[in-house]
DRENMIZA-254690 format. One record per residue (C-alpha): residue in one letter; x, y, z. Coordinates in steps of 0.5 Angstrom, whole numbers, plus 2048, in hexadecimal, padded with zeros to 3 digits. Layout:
BEGIN
  code  east  north   up
     a     X      Y    Z
...
//
This chain:
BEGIN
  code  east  north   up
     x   799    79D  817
     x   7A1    79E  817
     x   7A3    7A5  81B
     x   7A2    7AC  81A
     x   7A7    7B0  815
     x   7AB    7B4  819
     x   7AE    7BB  814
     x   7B4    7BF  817
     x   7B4    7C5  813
     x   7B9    7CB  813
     x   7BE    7C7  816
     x   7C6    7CC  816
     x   7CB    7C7  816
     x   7D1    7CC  816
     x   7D8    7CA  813
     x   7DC    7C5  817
     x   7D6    7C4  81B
     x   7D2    7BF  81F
     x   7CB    7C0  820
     x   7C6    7BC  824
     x   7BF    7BC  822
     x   7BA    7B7  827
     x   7B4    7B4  824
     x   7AF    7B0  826
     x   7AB    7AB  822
     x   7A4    7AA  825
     x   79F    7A4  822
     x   79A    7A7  81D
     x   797    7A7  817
     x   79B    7A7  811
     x   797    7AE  80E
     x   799    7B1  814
     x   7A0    7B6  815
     x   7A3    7BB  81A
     x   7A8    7C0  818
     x   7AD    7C3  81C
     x   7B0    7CA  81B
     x   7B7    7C9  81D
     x   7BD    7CD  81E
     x   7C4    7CC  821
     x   7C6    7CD  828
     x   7C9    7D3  82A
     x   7CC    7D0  82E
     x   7D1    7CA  82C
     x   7D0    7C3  830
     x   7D3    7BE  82A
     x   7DA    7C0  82C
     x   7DF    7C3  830
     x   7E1    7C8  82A
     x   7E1    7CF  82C
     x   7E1    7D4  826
     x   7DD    7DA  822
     x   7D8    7D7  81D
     x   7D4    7DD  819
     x   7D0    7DB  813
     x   7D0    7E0  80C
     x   7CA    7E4  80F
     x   7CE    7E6  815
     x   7D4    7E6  810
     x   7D1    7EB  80B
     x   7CD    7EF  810
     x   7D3    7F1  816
     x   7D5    7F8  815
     x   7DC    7F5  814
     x   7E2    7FB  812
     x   7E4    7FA  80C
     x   7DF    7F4  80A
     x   7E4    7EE  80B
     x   7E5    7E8  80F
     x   7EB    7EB  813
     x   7E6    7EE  817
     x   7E2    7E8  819
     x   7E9    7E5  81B
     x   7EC    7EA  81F
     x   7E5    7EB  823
     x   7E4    7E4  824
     x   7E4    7E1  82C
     x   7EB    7E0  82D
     x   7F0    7E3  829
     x   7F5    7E7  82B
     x   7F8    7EA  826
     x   7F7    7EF  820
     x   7F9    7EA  81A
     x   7F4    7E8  817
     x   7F8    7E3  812
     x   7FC    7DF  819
     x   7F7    7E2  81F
     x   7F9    7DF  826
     x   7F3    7DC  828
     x   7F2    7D9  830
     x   7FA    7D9  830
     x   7FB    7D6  829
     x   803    7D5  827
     x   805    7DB  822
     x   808    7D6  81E
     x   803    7D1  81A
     x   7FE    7D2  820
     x   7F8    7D4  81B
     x   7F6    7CF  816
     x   7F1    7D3  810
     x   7EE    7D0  80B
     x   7E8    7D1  805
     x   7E4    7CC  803
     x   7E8    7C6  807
     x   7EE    7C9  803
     x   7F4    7CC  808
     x   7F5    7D3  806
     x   7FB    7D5  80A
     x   802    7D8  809
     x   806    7D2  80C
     x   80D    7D7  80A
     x   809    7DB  80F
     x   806    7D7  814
     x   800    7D9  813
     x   7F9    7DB  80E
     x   7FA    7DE  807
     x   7FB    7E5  808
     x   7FC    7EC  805
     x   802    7F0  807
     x   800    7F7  80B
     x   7F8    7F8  80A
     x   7F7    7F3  80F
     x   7F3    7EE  80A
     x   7F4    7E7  80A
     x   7F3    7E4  802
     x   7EC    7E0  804
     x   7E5    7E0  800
     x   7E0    7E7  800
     x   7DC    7E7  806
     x   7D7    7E7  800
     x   7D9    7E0  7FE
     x   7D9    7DD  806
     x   7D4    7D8  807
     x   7D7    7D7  80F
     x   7DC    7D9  812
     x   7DF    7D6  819
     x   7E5    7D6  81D
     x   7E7    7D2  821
     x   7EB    7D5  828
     x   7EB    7CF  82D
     x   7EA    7C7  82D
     x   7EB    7C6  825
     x   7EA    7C0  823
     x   7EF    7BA  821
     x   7ED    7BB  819
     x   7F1    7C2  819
     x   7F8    7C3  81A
     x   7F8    7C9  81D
     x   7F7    7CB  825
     x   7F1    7CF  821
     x   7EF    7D0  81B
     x   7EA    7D4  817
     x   7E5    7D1  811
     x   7E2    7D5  80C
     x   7DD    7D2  808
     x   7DB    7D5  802
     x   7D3    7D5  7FE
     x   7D1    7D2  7F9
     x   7CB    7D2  7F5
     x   7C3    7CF  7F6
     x   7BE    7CF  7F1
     x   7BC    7D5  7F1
     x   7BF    7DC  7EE
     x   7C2    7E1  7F3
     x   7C7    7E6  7F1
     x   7CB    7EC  7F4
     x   7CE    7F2  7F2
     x   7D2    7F7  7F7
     x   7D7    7FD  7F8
     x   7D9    800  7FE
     x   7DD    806  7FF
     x   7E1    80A  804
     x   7E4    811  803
     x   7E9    817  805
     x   7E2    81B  805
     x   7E0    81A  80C
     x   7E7    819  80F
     x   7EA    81D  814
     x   7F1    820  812
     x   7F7    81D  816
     x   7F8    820  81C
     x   800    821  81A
     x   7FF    823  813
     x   7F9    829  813
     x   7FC    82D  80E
     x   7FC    827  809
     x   7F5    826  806
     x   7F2    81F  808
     x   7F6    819  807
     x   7F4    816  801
     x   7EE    810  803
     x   7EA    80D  7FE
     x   7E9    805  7FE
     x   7E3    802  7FA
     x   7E1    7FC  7FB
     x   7DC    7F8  7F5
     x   7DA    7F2  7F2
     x   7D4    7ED  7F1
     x   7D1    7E5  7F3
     x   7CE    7E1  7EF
     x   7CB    7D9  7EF
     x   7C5    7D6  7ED
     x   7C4    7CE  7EB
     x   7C7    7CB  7E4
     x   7C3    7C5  7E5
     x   7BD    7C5  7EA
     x   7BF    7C2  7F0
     x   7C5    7BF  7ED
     x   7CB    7C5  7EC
     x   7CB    7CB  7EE
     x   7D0    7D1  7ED
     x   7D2    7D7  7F2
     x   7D7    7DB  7F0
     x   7DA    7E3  7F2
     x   7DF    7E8  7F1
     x   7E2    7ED  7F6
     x   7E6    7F4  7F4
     x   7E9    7F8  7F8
     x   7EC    7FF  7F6
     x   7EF    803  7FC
     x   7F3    809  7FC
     x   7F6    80B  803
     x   7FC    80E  806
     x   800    80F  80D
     x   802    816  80F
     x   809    815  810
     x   80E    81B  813
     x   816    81B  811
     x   81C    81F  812
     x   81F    821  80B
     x   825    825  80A
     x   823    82D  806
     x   825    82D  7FE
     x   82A    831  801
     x   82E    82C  805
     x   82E    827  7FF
     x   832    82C  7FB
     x   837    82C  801
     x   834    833  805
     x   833    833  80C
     x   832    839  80E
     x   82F    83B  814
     x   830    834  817
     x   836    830  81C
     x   83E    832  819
     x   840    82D  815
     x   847    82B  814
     x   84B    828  80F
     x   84D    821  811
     x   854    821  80D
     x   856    828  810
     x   852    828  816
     x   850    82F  814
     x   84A    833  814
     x   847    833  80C
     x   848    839  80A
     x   840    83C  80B
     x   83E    836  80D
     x   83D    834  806
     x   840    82E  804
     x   843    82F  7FD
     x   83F    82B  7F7
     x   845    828  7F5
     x   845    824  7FB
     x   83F    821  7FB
     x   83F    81A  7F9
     x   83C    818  7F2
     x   838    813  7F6
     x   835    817  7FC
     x   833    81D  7F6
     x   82F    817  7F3
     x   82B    815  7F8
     x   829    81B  7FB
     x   826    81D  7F5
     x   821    817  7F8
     x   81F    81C  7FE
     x   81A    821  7FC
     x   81A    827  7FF
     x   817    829  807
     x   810    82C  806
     x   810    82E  80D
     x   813    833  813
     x   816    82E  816
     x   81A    82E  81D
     x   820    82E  820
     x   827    832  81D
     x   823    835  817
     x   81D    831  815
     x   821    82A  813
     x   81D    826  818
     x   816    824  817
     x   816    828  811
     x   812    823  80C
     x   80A    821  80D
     x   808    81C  808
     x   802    818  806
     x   805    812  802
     x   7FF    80F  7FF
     x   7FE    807  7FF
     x   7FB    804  7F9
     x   7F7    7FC  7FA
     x   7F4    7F9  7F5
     x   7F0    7F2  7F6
     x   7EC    7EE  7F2
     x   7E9    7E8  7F5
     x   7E6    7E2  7F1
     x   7E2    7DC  7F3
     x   7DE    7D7  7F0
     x   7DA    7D0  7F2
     x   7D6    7CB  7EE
     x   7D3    7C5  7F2
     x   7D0    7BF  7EF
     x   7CB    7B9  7F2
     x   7CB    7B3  7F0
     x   7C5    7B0  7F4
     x   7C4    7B0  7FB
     x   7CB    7AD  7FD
     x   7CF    7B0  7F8
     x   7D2    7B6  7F8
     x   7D7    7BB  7F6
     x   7DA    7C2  7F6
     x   7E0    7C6  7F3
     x   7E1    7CE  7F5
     x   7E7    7D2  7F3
     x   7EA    7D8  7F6
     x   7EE    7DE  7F2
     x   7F0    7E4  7F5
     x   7F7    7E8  7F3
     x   7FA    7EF  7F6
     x   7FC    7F4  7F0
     x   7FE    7F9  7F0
     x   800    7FA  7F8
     x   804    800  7FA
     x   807    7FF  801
     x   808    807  805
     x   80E    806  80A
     x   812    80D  80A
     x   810    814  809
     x   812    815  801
     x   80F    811  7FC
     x   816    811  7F8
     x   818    80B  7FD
     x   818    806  801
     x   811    804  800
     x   80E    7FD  7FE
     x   80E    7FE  7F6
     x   80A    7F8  7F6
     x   808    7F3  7FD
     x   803    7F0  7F9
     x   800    7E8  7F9
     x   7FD    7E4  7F5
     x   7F8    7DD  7F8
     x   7F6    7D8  7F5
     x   7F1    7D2  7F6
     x   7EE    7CB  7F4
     x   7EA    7C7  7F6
     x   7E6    7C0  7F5
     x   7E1    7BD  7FB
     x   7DD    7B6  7FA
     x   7D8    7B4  7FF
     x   7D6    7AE  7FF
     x   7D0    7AB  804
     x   7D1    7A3  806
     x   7CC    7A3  80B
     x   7C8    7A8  80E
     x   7CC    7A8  814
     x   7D2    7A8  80F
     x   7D6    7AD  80B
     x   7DC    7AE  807
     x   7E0    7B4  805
     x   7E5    7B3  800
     x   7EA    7BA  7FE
     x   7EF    7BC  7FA
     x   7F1    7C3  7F9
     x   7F6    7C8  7F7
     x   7F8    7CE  7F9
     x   7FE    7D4  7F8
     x   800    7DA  7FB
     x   805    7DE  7F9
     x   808    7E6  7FC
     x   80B    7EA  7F9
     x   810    7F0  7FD
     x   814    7F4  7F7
     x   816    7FB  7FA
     x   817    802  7F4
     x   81C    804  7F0
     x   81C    7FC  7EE
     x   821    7FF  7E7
     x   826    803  7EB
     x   82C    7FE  7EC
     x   831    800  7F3
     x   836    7FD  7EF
     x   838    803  7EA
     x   839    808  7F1
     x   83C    802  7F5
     x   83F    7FD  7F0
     x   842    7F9  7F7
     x   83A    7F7  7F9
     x   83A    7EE  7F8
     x   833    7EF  7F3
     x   830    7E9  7F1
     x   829    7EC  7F2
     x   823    7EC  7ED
     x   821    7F3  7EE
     x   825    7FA  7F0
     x   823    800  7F5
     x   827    805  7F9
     x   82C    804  7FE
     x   82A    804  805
     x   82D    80B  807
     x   82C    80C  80F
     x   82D    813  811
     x   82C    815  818
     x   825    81A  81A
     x   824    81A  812
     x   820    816  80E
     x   823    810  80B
     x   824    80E  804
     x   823    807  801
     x   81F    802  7FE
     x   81B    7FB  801
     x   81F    7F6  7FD
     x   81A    7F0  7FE
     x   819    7EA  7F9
     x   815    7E7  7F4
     x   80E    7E4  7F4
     x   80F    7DE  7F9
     x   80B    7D8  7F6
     x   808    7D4  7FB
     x   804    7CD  7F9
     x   800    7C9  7FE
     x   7FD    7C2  7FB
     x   7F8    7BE  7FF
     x   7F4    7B8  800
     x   7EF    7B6  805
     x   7EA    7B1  807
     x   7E5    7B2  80D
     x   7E1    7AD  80F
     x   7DB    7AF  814
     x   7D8    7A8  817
     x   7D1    7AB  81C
     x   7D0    7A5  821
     x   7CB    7A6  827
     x   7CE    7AC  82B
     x   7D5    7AC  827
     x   7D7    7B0  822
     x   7DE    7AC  820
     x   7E0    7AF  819
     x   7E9    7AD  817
     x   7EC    7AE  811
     x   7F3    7B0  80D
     x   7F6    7B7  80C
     x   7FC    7B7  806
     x   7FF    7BC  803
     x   805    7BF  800
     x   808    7C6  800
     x   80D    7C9  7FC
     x   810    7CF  7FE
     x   815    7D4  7F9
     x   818    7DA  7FC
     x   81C    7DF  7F8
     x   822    7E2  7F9
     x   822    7E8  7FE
     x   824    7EE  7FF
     x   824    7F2  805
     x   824    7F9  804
     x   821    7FF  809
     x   81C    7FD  80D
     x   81B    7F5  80C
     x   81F    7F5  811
     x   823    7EF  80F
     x   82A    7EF  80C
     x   82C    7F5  810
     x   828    7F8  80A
     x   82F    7F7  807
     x   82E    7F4  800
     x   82E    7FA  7FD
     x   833    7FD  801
     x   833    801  807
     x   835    806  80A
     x   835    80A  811
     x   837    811  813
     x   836    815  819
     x   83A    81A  819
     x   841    819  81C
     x   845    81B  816
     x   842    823  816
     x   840    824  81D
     x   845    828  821
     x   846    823  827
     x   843    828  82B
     x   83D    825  82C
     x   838    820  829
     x   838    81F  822
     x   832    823  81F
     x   82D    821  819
     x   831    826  815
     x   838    822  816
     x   834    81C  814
     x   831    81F  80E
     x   839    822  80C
     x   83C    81B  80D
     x   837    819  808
     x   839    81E  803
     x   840    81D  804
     x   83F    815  804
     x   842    815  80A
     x   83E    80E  80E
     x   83F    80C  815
     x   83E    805  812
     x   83D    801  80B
     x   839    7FA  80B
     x   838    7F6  805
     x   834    7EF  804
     x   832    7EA  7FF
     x   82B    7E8  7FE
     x   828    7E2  801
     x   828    7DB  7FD
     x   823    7D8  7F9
     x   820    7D4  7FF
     x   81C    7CE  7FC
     x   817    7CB  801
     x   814    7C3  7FF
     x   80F    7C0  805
     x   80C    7BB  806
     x   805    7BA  80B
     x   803    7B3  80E
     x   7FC    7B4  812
     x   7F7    7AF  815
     x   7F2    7B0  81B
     x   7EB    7AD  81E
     x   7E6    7B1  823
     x   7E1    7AF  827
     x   7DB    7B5  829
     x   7D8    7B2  82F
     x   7D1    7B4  831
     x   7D1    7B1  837
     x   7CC    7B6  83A
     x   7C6    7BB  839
     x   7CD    7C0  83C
     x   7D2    7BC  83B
     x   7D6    7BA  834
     x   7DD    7B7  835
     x   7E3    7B8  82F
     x   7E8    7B2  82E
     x   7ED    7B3  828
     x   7F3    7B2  826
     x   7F8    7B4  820
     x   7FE    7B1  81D
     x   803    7B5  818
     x   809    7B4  815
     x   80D    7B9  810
//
């Protein structure tokens, strides 16, 4: 008579996990079966990995701020820190203690140490929430197959026999936005952000091939109300009536009504204080010179996201799949200072790319075999503005050698500073990978080994420091410090306006110049092998054994 069929339905195996389902064979006619309605358990018994799995429901439906998967990174258990691309996760290390990857492909930023990221908006480069099958992060007890203490693995869709498709726009807007706090005069700062795009998958052969594929846009208009303290038209013009003596640093005399002469004012100092716009408040402090300027300096994100996948069956033992991920930034203005004419990020783009090709092949029913290769490119860009202005024509001295221009760095003591970012060049980052999992189910062991090679090539342009990268001494465009030591009295403290009359007459406190950085080329080679054991040893106790060898 043979044995009663046993059907397990509706089985959730999520990524990167094992999932046990009992089933007892009873004797019995052939014609009789018993169906069984099955689902994971909440709670993992298979492995000691502790970490978040969220499926695309829970996904899609989660009121997530801004609807990215960085928000599901920095809610879940164990993160303690507000990165969404290298999140410290349960005492992770900073540096490369995070490990991504997008259908099996690593999707990290290795010049940074961490995920695939976005300068400034907080956004990693991953797929569209809408494009994610499964997402789980990883935050204590990874397994041997990842090279990092934690890792976080984004699965994407793919297609089934059916036809489903979507379409969506989301949008937030200045309309029910409250007015700064410090800038109630100004009208609203400016906040539009659209959010749109569409799914689409179905079958080109039935139950063979199927297809998934999305596109994600962002269109976000923001700003930073940001204060600064700017000199009045008439200080640019050398008039510093009504503010602290100012004297004559070659006679050490007053200047006479306290105006300095248009004839000393250096050339240099007239052309980039023609970068200032004028205050457009009261103020405080001697005449309204300090926190006198409030400004809204907009932010400009521009994102598009692509993805597509096919997979194809062969039979029951055969399969494959191949998925690409696209996702660049551009335009990117930056807001870093409280005049849009300088000293922002021009262009603090991205552009990420990837590829991927998995086979799938069943030896055994107990037996399974994964084989990948996989491509995968990252590359930033950080440029700040007035990238035609050459230093060199106001300081002929400067080194040079950089690709691109923008204001020297001009600090002036309790006044607004001028000066431009610098940066670089798109920095290419390119990843080639191959790798073979091979996963053995025997009694109560889950043994699974396999090999992990890849490739990196990093190219790092040249660098130029300028005001606010912090590098350089944000020298490369010349830089220049005054305080005010050369028109004060010496009676007491330098005030702002001593600072500003040092700039006018081009009287620095003290001058840097640097190079830029070199092109540093970086060539890595990645060897990998491990071998796990997931052992249910009982109903309450499973045991992890594994070990990990690599060489670079």
């Amino acid at each position: 008579a043979g044995f009663k069929q046993s059907i397990a339905k509706g089985v959730i195996v999520p990524a990167q996990r094992s999932v046990r389902v009992d089933l007892t064979l009873e004797p019995g006619a052939v014609a009789q079966s018993v169906e069984v309605q099955a689902t994971a358990p909440v709670v993992n018994s298979e492995n000691a990995t502790i970490g978040n799995i969220l499926d695309s429901r829970t996904i899609v439906t989660l009121p997530l701020n801004g609807r990215t998967l960085d928000r599901l990174i920095r809610i879940s258990a164990g993160v303690t820190t507000d990165s969404a691309s290298n999140p410290r996760v349960a005492g992770s290390s900073y540096w490369g203690g995070v490990q991504f990857n997008v259908d099996g492909v690593t999707y990290n930023d290795f010049g940074n140490g961490g995920g695939a990221y976005s300068f400034a908006s907080g956004l990693s480069t991953v797929p569209s929430v809408d494009a994610v099958a499964e997402f789980k992060i990883d935050s204590n007890n990874a397994k041997a197959e990842y090279e990092g203490s934690t890792s976080v693995t984004i699965v994407t869709k793919s297609g089934s026999n059916e036809w489903h498709g979507a379409a969506y726009e989301f949008n937030r807007n200045r309309a029910y936005a409250a007015r700064n706090g410090r800038a109630t005069a100004l009208p609203k700062p400016p906040l539009n952000r659209n959010d749109f795009g569409a799914t689409f998958g179905g079958r080109i052969v039935k139950d063979r091939t199927f297809f998934f594929a999305g596109y994600e846009g962002l269109r976000e208009r923001s700003s930073t109300t940001r204060t600064a303290s700017l000199a009045t038209d008439a200080m640019k013009s050398g008039n510093f009536a009504g503010l602290p003596v100012l004297l004559d640093p070659l006679s050490r005399a007053p200047f006479p009504n306290n105006a300095v002469p248009s004839g000393r004012i250096d050339e240099r100092s007239k052309t980039l204080a023609g970068y200032l716009p004028s205050p457009n408040g009261p103020g405080i402090g001697p005449a309204g010179t300090l926190n006198n300027y409030i400004s809204n300096i907009g932010n400009i994100y521009n994102v598009n996201r692509v993805m597509a996948r096919v997979d194809h069956r062969f039979g029951p033992n055969d399969s494959i799949f191949s998925s690409i991920n696209y996702s660049k930034g551009s335009p990117y203005f930056v807001s870093r200072t409280a005049v849009a004419g300088f000293g922002n990020g021009g262009d603090f783009g991205y552009l990420t790319k990837s590829g991927q090709l998995t086979y799938n092949h069943n030896f055994t029913a107990r037996t399974l075999n994964e084989a990948r290769i996989a491509w995968f490119y990252h590359g930033s860009i950080r440029q700040g503005q007035n990238l035609t202005f050459d230093p060199r024509k106001l300081f002929p001295d400067l080194y040079g050698g950089y690709s691109f221009g923008g204001l020297p760095t001009f600090n002036i003591t309790s006044h607004q500073t001028i000066g431009d970012y610098g940066g670089f060049e798109r920095s290419p980052q390119y990843t080639a990978q191959y790798i073979d999992n091979i996963t053995h189910v025997r009694g109560r062991h889950t043994i699974k080994a396999g090999i992990d090679f890849a490739n990196y090539r990093n190219s790092t342009p040249p660098f130029s420091g300028g005001f606010g990268s912090g590098l350089l001494q944000e020298a490369t465009f010349g830089r220049f410090d005054f305080d005010g030591r050369f028109t004060n009295s010496g009676t007491g403290a330098a005030q702002p306006a001593h600072s500003f009359g040092d700039f006018l007459l081009g009287y620095p406190v003290r001058t840097y110049r640097s190079t830029p950085t070199s092109l540093s080329l970086f060539y890595q080679s990645r060897y990998s092998a491990y071998v796990q054991d997931d052992i249910q040893v009982s109903k309450r106790l499973s045991v992890s054994i594994g070990l990990r060898y690599m060489v670079q």
